[in-house]
C-alpha positions in Angstrom: 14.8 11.8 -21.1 16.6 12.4 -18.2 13.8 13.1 -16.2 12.0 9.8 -16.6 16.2 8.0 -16.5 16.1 9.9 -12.9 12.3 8.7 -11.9 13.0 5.2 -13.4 15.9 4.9 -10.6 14.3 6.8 -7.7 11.5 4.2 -8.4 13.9 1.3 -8.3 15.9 2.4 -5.1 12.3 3.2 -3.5 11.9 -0.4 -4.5 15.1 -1.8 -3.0 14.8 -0.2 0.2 11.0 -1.2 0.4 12.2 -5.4 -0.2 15.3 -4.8 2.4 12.6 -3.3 5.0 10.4 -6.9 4.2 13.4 -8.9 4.4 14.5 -7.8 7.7 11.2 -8.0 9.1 11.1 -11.6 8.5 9.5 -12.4 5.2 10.9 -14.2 2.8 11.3 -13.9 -1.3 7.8 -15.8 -1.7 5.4 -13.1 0.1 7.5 -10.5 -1.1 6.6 -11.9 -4.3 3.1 -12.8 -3.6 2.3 -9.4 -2.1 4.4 -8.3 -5.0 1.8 -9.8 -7.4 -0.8 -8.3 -5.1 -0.2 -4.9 -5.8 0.5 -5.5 -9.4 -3.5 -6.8 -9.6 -4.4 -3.2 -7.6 -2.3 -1.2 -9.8 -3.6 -2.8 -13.0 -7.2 -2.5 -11.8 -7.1 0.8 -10.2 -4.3 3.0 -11.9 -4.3 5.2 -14.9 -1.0 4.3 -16.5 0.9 7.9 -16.6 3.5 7.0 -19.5 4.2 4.4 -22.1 5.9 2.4 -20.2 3.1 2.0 -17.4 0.8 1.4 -20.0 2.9 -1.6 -21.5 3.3 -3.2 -18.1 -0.2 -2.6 -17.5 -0.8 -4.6 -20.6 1.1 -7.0 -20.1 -0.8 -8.0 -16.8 -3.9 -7.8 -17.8 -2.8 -10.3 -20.5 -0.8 -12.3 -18.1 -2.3 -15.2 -16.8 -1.9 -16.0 -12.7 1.6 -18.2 -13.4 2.7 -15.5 -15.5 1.9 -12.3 -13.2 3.6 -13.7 -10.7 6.7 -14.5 -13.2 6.2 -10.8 -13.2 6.0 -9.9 -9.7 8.9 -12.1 -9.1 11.4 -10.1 -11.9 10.2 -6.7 -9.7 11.7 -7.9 -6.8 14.8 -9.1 -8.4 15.2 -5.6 -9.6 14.7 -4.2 -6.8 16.7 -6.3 -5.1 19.7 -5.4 -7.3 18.8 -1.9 -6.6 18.7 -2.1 -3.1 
């Protein structure tokens, strides 16, 4: 369990730092979000989910309608915000 508590918050501070990095190069909250949303599509098209977890948010997505993913996308970048 540790292992994956340890990954989930490498993950979000890899997330942080990446929204800081967009932030200071100009773009605001709505293309982070949008590219955000973006990359969810990729991932949920393209990646294997590796865990549970991945597996539900891949789910979820492919469920998700476009208002919805972007709902989604838009909750990442909060957290990584906060993580920042």
């Amino acid at each position: 369990m540790t292992t994956v508590l340890t990954y989930w918050d490498k993950w979000k501070e890899f997330l942080g730092e990446r929204v800081q990095n967009a932030k200071q190069t100009g773009m605001n909250e709505e293309v982070i979000t949008n590219l955000a949303k973006e990359i969810g599509d990729f991932l949920a098209k393209k990646v294997d989910p590796k865990n549970d977890e991945e597996r539900v948010l891949q789910e979820l997505w492919n469920v998700a309608d476009e208002q919805e993913k972007k709902t989604i996308a838009h909750l990442m970048f909060k957290l990584a915000e906060k993580n920042a």
